[in-house]
N, C-alpha and C positions, 0 to 999 in steps of 0.2 A: 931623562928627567920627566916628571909628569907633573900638573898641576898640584896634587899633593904633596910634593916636596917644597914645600919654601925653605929657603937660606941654604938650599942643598942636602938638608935633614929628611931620611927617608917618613915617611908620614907627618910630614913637620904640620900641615895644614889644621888639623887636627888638634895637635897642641896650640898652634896661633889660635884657632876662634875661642880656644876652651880659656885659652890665658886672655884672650881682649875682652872677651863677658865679665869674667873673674875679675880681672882688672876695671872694670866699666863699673861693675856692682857695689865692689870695694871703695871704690873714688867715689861713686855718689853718695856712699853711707855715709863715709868717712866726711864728706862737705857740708852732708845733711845736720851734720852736730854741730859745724860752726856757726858763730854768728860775729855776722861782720857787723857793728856799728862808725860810724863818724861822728869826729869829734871836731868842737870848734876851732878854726885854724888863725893860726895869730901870729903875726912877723913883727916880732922887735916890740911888742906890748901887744894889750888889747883890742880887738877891731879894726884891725889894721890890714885886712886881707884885699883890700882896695887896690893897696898901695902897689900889690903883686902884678893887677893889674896892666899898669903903667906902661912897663917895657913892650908886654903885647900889644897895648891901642898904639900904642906909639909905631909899632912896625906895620900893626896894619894900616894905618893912614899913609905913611909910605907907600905900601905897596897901592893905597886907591891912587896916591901919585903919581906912582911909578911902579908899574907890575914886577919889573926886571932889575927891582933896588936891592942890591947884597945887603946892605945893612937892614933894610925893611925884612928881607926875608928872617935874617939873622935876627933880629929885636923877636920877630913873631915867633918862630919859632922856642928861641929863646925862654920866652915867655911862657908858651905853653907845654914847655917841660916844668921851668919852674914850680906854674900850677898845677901841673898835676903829679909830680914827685910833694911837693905839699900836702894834695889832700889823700896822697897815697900814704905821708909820713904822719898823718893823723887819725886812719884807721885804727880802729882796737877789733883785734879778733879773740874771743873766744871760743873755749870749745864745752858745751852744753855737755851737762852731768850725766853720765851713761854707767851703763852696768862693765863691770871690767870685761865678760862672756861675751857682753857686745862689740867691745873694744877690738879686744882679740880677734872677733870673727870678720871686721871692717880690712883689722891689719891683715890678717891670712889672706883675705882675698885678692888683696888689691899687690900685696907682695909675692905672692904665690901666682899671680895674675902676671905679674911683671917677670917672674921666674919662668914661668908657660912661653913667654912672647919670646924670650930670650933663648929657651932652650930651642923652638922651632926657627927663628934665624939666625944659631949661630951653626957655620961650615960644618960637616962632619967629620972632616981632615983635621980637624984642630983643636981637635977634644982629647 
């Protein structure tokens, strides 16, 4: 085996960098069209996002109490999935108006990218 072989495929190395660029090119285009906004986040009505708050001041002032407090860790933690599955569940992604030639050439890449990386680690025995 030589350094050119990755996954046991003979010249795999080869195929891996051509499929991780491909792959790398593709992803970025492909992100470059979206656009992530945030939206206002609201529990149980309007402006109420305080209220999420809660659970986690609550376990951090435990834990300034008590570093080693299960329930302090647990409320904080708690907490700060809460808010951030929230402000995760109130993203709006779109995808910016592109030419379908463009489309195509994002997807080829980035699939043909991932096809490259797959061919040079997968076994040669098992093909």
């Amino acid at each position: 085996m030589s350094a050119s072989d990755v996954g046991g495929t003979r010249g795999g190395l080869g195929y891996f960098l051509t499929g991780c660029a491909m792959a790398c090119v593709g992803g970025y285009l492909l992100t470059n069209q979206v656009i992530v906004q945030g939206a206002y986040w609201s529990f149980y009505g309007g402006g109420t996002f305080g209220v999420t708050l809660i659970p986690m001041l609550i376990g951090v002032a435990l834990l300034f109490r008590n570093g080693r407090s299960v329930l302090g860790w647990a409320l904080t933690v708690a907490g700060a999935l809460f808010i951030l599955a929230g402000v995760l569940a109130n993203l709006h992604i779109y995808f910016q108006p592109t030419t379908l030639f463009n489309t195509l050439v994002m997807l080829v890449l980035l699939v043909g990218g991932l096809g490259l990386i797959i061919r040079a680690l997968w076994p040669v025995g098992s093909r």
